[in-house]
DRENTORKOL-3810 file (N, C-alpha, C; in nm, 4 decimals):
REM DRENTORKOL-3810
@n.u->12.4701; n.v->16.2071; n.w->6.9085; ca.u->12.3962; ca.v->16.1591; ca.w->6.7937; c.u->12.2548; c.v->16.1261; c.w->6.8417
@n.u->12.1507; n.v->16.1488; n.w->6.7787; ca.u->12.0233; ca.v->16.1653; ca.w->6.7884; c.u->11.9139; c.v->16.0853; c.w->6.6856
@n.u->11.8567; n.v->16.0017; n.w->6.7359; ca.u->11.7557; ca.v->15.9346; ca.w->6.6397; c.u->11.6536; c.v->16.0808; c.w->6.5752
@n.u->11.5597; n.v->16.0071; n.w->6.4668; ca.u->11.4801; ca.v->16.1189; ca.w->6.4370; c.u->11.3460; c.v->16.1730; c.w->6.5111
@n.u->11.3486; n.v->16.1412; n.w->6.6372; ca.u->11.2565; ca.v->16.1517; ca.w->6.7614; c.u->11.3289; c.v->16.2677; c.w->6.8307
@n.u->11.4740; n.v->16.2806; n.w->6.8269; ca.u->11.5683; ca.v->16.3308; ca.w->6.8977; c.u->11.6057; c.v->16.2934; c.w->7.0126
@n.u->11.6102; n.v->16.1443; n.w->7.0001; ca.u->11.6178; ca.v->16.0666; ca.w->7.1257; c.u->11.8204; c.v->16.0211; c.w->7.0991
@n.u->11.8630; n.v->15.9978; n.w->7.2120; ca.u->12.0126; ca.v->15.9126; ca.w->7.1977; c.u->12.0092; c.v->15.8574; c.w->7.1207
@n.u->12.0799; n.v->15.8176; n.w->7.0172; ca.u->12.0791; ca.v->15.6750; ca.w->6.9385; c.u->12.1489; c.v->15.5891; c.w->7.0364
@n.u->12.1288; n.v->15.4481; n.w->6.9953; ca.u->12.1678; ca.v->15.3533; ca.w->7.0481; c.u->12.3125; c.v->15.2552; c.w->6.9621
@n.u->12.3867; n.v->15.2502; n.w->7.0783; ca.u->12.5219; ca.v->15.2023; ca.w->7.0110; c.u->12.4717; c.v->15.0567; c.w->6.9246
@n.u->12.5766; n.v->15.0521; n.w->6.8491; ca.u->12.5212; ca.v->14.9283; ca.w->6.7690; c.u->12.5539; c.v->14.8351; c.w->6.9294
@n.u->12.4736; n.v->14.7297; n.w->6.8662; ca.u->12.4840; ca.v->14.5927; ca.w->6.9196; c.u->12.6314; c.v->14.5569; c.w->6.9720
@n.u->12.7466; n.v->14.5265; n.w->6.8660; ca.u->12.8720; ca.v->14.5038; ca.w->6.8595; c.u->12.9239; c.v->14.5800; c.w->6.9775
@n.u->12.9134; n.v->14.7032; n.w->6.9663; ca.u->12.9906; ca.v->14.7929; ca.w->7.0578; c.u->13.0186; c.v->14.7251; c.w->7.2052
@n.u->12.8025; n.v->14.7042; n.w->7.2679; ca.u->12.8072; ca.v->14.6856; ca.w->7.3656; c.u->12.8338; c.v->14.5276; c.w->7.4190
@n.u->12.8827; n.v->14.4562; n.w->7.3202; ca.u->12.9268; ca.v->14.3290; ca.w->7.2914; c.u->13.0721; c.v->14.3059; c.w->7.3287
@n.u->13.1072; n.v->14.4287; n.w->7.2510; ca.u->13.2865; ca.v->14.4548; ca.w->7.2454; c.u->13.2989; c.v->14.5175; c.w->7.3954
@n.u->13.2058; n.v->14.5824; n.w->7.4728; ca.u->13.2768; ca.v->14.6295; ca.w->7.6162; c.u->13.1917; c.v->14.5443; c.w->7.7012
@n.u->13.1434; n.v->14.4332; n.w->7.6666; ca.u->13.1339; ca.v->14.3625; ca.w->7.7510; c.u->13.2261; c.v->14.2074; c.w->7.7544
@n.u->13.2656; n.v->14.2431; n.w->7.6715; ca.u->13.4091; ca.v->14.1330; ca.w->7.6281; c.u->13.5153; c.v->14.1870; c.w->7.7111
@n.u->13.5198; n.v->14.3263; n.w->7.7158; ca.u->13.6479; ca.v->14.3828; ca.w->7.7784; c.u->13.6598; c.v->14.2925; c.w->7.9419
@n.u->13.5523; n.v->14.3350; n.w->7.9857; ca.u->13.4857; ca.v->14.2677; ca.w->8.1608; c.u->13.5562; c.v->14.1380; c.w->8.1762
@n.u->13.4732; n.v->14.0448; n.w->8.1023; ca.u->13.4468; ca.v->13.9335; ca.w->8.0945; c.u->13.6142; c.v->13.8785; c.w->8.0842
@n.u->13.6914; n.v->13.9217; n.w->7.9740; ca.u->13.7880; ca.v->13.8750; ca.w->7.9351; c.u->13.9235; c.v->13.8996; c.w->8.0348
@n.u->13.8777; n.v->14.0520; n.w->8.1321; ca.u->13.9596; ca.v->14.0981; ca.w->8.2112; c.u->13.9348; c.v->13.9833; c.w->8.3617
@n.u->13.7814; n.v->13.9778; n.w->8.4082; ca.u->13.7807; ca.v->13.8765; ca.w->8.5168; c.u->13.8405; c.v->13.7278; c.w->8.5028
@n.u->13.8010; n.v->13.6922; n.w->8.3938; ca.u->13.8545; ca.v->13.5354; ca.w->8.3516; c.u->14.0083; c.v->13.5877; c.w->8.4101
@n.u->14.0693; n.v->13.6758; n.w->8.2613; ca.u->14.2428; ca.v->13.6739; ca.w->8.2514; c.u->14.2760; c.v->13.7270; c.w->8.4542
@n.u->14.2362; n.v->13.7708; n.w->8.5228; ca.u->14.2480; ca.v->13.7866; ca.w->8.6649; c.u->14.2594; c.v->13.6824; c.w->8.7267
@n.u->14.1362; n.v->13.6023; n.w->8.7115; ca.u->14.1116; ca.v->13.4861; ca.w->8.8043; c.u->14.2065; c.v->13.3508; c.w->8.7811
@n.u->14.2334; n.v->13.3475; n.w->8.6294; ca.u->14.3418; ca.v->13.2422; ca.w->8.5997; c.u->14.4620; c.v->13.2747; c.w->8.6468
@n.u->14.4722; n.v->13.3874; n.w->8.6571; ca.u->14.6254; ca.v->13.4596; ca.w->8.6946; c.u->14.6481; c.v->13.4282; c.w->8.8742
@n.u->14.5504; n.v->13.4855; n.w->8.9180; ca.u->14.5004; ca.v->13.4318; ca.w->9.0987; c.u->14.5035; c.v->13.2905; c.w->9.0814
@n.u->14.4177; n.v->13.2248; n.w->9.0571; ca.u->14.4676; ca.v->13.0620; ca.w->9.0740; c.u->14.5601; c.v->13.0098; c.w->9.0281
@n.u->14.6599; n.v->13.0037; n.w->8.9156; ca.u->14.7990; ca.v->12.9966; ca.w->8.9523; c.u->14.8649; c.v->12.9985; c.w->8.9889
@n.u->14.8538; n.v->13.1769; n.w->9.0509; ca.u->14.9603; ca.v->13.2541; ca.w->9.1178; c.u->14.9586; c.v->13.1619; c.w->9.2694
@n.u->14.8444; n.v->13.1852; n.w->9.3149; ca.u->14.8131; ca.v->13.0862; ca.w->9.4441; c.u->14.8328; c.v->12.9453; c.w->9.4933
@n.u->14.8160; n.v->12.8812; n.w->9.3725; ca.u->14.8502; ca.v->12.7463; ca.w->9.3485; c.u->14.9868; c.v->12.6952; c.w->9.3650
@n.u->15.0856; n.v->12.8023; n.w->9.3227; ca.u->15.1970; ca.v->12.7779; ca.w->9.2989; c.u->15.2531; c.v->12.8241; c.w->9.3847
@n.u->15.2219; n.v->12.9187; n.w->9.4569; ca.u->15.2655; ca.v->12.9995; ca.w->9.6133; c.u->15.2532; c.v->12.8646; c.w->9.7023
@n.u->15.1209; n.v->12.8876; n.w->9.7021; ca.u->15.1140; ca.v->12.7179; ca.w->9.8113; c.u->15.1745; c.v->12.5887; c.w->9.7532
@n.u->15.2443; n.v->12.5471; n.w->9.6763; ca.u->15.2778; ca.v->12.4105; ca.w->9.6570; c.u->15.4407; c.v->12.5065; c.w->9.6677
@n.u->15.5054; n.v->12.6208; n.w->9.6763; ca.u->15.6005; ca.v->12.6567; ca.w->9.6807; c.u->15.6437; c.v->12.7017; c.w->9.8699
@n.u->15.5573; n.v->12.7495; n.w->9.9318; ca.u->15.5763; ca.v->12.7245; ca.w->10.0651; c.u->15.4480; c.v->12.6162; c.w->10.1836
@n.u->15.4573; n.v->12.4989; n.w->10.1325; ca.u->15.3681; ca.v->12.4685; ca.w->10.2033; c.u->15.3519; c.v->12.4707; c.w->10.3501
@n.u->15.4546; n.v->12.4925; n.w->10.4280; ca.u->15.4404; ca.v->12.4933; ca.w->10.5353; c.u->15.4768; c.v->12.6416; c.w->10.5649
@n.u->15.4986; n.v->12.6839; n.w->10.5043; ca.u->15.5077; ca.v->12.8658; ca.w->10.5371; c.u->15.4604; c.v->12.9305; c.w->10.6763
@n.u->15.5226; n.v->12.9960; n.w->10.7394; ca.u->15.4994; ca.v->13.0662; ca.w->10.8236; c.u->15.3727; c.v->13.1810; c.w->10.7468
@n.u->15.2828; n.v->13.1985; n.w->10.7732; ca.u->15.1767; ca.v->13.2583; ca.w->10.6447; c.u->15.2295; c.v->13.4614; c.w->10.6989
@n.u->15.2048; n.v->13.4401; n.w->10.8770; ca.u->15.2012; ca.v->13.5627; ca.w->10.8979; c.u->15.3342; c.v->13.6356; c.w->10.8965
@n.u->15.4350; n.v->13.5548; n.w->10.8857; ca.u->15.5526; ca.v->13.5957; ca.w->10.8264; c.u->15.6170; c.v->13.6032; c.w->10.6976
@n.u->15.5416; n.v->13.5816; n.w->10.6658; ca.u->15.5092; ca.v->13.5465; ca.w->10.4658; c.u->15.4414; c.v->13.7537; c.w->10.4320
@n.u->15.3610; n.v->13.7442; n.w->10.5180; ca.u->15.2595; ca.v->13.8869; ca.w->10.4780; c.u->15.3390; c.v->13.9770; c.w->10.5261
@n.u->15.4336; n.v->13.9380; n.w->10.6753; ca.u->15.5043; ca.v->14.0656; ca.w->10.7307; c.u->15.5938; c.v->14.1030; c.w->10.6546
@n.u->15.6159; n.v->14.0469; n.w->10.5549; ca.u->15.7833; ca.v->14.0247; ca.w->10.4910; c.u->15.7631; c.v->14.1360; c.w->10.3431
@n.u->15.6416; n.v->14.1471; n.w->10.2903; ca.u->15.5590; ca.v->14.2226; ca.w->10.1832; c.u->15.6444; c.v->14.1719; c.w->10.0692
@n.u->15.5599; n.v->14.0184; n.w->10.0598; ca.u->15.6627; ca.v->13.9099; ca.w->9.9324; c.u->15.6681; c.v->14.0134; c.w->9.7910
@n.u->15.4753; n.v->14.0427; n.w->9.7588; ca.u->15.5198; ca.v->14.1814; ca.w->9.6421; c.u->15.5997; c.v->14.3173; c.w->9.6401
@n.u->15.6586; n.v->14.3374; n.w->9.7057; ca.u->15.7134; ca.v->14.4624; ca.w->9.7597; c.u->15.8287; c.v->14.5039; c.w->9.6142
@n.u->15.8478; n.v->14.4072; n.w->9.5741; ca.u->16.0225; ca.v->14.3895; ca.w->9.4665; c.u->15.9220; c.v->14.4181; c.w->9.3409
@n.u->15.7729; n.v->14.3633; n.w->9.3345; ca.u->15.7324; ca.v->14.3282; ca.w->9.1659; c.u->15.6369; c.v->14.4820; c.w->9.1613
@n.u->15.6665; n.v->14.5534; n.w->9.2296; ca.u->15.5395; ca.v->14.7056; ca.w->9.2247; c.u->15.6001; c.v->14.7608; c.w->9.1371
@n.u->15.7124; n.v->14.7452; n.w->9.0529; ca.u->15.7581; ca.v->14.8149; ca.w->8.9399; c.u->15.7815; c.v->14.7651; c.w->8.8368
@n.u->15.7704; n.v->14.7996; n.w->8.7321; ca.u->15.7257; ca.v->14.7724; ca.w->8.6007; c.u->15.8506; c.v->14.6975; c.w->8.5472
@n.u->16.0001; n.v->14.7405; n.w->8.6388; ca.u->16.1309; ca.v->14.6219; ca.w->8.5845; c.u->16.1170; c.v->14.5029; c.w->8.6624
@n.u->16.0457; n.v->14.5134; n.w->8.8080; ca.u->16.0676; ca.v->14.4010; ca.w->8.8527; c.u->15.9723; c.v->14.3056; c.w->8.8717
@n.u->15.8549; n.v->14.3805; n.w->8.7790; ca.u->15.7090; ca.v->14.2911; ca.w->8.7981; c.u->15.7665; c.v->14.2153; c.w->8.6355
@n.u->15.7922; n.v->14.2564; n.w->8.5357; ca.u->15.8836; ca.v->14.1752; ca.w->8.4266; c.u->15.9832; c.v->14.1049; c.w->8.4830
@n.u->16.0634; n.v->14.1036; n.w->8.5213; ca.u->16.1637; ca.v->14.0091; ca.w->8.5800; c.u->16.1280; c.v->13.9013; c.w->8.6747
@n.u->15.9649; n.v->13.9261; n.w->8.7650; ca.u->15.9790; ca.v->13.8240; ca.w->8.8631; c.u->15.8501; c.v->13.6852; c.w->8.7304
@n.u->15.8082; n.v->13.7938; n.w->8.6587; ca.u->15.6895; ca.v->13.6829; ca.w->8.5860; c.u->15.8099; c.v->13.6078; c.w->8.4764
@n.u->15.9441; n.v->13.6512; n.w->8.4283; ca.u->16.0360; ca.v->13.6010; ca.w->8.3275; c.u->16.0428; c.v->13.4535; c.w->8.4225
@n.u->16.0660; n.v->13.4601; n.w->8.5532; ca.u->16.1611; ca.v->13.4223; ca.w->8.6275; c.u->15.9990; c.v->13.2999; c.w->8.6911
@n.u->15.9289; n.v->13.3168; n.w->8.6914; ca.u->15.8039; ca.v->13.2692; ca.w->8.7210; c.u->15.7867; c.v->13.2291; c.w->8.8366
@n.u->15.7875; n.v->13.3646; n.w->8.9186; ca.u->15.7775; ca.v->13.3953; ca.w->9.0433; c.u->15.6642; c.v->13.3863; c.w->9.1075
@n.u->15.5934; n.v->13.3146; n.w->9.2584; ca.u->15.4307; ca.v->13.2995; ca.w->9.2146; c.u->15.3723; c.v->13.4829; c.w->9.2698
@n.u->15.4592; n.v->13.5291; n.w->9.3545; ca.u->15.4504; ca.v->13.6976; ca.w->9.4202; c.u->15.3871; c.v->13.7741; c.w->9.2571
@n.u->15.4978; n.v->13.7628; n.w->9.1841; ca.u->15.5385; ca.v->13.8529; ca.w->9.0325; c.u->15.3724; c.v->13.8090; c.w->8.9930
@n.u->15.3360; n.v->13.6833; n.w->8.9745; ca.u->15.2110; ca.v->13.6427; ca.w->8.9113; c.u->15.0865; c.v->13.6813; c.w->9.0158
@n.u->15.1065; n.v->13.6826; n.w->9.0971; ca.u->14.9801; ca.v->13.7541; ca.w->9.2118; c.u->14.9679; c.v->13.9126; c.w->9.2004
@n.u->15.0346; n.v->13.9488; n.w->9.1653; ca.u->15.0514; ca.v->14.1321; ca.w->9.1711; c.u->15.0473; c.v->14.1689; c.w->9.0170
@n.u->15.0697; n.v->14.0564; n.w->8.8973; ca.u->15.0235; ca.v->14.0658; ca.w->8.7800; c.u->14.8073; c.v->14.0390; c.w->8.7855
@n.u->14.8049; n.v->13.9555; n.w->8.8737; ca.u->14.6546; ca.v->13.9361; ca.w->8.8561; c.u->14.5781; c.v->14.0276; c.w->8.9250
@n.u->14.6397; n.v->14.0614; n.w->9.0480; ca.u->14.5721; ca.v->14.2601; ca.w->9.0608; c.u->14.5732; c.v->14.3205; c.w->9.0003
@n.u->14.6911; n.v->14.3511; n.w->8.8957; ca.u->14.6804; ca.v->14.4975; ca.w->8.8571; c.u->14.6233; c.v->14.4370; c.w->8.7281
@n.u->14.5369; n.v->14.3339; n.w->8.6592; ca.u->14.4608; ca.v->14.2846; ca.w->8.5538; c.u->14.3320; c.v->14.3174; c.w->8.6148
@n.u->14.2991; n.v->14.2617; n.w->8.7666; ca.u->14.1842; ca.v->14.3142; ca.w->8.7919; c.u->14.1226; c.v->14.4654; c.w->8.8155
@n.u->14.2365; n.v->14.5513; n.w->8.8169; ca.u->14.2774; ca.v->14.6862; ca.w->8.8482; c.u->14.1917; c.v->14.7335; c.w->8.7226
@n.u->14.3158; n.v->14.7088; n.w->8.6133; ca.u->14.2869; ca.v->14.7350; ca.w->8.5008; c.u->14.1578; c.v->14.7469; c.w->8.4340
@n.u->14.0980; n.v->14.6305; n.w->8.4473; ca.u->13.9720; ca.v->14.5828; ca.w->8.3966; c.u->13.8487; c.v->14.6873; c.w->8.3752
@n.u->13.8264; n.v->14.7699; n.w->8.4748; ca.u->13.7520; ca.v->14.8826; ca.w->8.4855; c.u->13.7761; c.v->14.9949; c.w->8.4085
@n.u->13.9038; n.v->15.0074; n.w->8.4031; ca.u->13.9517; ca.v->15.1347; ca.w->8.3450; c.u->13.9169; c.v->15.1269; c.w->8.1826
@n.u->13.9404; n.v->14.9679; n.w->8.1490; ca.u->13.9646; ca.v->14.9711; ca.w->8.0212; c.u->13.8332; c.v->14.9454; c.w->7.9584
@n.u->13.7086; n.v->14.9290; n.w->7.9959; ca.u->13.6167; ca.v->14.8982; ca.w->7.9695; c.u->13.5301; c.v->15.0555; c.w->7.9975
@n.u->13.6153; n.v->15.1244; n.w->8.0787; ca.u->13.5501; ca.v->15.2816; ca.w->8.0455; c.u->13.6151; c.v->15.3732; c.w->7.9188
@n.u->13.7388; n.v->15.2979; n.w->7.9167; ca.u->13.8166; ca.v->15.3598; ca.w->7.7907; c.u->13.7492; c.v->15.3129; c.w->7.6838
@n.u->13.7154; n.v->15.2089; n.w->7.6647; ca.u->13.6359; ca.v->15.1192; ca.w->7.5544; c.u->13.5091; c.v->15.1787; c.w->7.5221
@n.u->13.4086; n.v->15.2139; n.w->7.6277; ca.u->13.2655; ca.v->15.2626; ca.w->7.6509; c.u->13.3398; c.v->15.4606; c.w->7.5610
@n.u->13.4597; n.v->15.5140; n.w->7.6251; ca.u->13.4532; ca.v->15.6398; ca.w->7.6078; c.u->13.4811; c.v->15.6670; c.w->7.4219
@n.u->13.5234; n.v->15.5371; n.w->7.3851; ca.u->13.5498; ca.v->15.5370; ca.w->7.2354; c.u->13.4800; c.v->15.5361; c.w->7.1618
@n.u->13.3926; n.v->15.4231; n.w->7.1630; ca.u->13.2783; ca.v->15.4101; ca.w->7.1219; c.u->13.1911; c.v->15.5429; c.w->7.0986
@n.u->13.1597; n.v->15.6110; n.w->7.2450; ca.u->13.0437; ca.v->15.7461; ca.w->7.2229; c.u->13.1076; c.v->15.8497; c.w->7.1646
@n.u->13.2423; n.v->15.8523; n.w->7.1355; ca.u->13.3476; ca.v->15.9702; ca.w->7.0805; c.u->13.2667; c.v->15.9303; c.w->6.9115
@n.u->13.3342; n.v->15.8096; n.w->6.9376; ca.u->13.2748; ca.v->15.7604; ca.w->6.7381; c.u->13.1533; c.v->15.7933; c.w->6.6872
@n.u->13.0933; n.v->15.7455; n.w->6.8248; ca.u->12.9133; ca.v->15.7453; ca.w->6.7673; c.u->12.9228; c.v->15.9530; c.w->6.7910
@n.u->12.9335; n.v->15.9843; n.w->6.8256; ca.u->12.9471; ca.v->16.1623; ca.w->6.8076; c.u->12.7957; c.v->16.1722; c.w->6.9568
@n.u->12.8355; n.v->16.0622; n.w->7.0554; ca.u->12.7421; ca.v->16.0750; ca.w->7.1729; c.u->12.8495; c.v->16.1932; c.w->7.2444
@n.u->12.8225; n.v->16.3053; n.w->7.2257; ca.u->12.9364; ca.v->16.3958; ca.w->7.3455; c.u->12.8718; c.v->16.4058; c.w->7.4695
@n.u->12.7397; n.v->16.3778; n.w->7.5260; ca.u->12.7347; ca.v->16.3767; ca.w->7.6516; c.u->12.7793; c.v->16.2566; c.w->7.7210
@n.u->12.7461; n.v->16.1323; n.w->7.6687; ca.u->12.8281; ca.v->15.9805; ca.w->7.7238; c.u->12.9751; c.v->15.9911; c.w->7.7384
@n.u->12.9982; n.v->16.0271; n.w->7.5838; ca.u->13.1690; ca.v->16.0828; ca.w->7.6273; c.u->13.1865; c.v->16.1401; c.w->7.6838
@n.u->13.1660; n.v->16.2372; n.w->7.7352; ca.u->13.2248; ca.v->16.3389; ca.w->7.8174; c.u->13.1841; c.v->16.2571; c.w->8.0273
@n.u->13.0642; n.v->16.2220; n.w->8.0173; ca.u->13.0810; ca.v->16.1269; ca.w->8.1313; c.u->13.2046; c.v->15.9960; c.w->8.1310
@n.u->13.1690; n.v->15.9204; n.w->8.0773; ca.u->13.2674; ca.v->15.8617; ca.w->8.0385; c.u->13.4591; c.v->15.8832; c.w->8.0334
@n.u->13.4387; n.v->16.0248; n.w->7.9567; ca.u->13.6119; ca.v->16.0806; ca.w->7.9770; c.u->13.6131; c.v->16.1034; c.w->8.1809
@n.u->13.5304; n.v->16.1355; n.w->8.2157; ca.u->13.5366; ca.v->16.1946; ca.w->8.3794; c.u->13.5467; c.v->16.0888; c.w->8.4744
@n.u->13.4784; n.v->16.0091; n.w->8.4019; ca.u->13.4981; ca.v->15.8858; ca.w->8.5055; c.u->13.6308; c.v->15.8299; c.w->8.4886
@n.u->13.6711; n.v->15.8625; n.w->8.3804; ca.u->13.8254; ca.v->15.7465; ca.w->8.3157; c.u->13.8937; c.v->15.8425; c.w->8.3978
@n.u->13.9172; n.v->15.9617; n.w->8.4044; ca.u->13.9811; ca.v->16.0645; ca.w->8.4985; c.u->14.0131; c.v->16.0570; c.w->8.6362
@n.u->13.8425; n.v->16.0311; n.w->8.6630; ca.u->13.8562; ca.v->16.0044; ca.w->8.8127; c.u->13.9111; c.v->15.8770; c.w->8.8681
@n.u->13.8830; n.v->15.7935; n.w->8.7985; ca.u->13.9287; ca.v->15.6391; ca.w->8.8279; c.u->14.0977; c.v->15.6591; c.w->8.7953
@n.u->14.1588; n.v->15.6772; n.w->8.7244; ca.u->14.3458; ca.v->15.7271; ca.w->8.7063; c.u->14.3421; c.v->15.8316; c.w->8.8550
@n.u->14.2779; n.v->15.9156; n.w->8.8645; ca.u->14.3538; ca.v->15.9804; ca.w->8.9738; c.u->14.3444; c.v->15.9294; c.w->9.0830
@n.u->14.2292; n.v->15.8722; n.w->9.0707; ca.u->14.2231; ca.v->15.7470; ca.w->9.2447; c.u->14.3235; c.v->15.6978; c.w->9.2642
@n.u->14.3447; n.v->15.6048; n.w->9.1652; ca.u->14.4377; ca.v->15.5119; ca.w->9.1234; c.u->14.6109; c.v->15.5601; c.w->9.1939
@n.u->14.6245; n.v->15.6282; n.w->9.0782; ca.u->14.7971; ca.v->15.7087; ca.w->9.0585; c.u->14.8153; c.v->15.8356; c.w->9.1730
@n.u->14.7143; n.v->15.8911; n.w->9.1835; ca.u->14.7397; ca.v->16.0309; ca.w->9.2787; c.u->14.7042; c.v->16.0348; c.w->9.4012
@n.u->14.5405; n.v->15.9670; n.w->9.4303; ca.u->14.5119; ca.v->15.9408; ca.w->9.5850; c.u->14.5727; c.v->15.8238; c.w->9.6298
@n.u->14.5791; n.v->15.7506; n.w->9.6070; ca.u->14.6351; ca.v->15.5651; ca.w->9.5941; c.u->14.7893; c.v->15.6080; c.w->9.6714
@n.u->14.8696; n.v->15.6514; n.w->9.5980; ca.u->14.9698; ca.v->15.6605; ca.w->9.6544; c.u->14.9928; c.v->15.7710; c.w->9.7761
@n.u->14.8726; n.v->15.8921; n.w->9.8086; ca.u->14.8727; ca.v->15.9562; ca.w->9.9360; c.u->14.8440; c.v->15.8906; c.w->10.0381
@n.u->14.7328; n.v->15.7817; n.w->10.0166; ca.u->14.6948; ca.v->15.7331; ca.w->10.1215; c.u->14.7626; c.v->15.5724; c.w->10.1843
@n.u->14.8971; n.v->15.5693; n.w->10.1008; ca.u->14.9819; ca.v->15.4649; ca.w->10.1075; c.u->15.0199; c.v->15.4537; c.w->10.2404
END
């Protein structure tokens, strides 16, 4: 979409309001999730062996989608630490998904189409290299 200069138009206001809410709302919901999760780890092993705590890979049970539900039912502080990664994980993705909607609507097909590539590349990092380089 093109002003009558034939310049980009510019997303409304709201838009870039609404994906900057996405950020904002994703770091907060992260960081509350981390200081809990942490809070409650440490008042749950305070004297913990720490480096036997890490050797042991406490998230190892919540990396799946039945047992990351079952350890947050169960209010596990592991289940809630590996919920506030994959919020901070998230956060990016969804704020390019947000950005790629927007320029679809506004009929921007070059933003979108950056936008779709990056959402691409960021999932395959994620899901396809992520787990090669495990």
């Amino acid at each position: 979409m093109t002003d009558a200069e034939g310049q980009p138009a510019m997303l409304p206001a709201n838009a870039y309001r609404r994906m900057s809410a996405v950020l904002r709302t994703g770091m907060v919901g992260s960081a509350a999730l981390l200081i809990a999760g942490l809070t409650d780890f440490v008042l749950r092993h305070p004297y913990g062996d720490l480096p036997g705590l890490v050797r042991s890979n406490p998230i190892a049970g919540y990396l799946n989608p039945a047992g990351l539900l079952r350890g947050i039912v169960q209010l596990r502080s592991e289940a809630v630490l590996t919920l506030a990664i994959l919020v901070l994980v998230a956060t990016p993705l969804a704020r390019v998904a947000t950005g790629f909607y927007y320029f679809v609507r506004d009929a921007d097909r070059a933003l979108a189409k950056i936008s779709l590539t990056v959402l691409v590349l960021l999932v395959a990092g994620i899901f396809v290299l992520g787990p090669l380089f495990h």
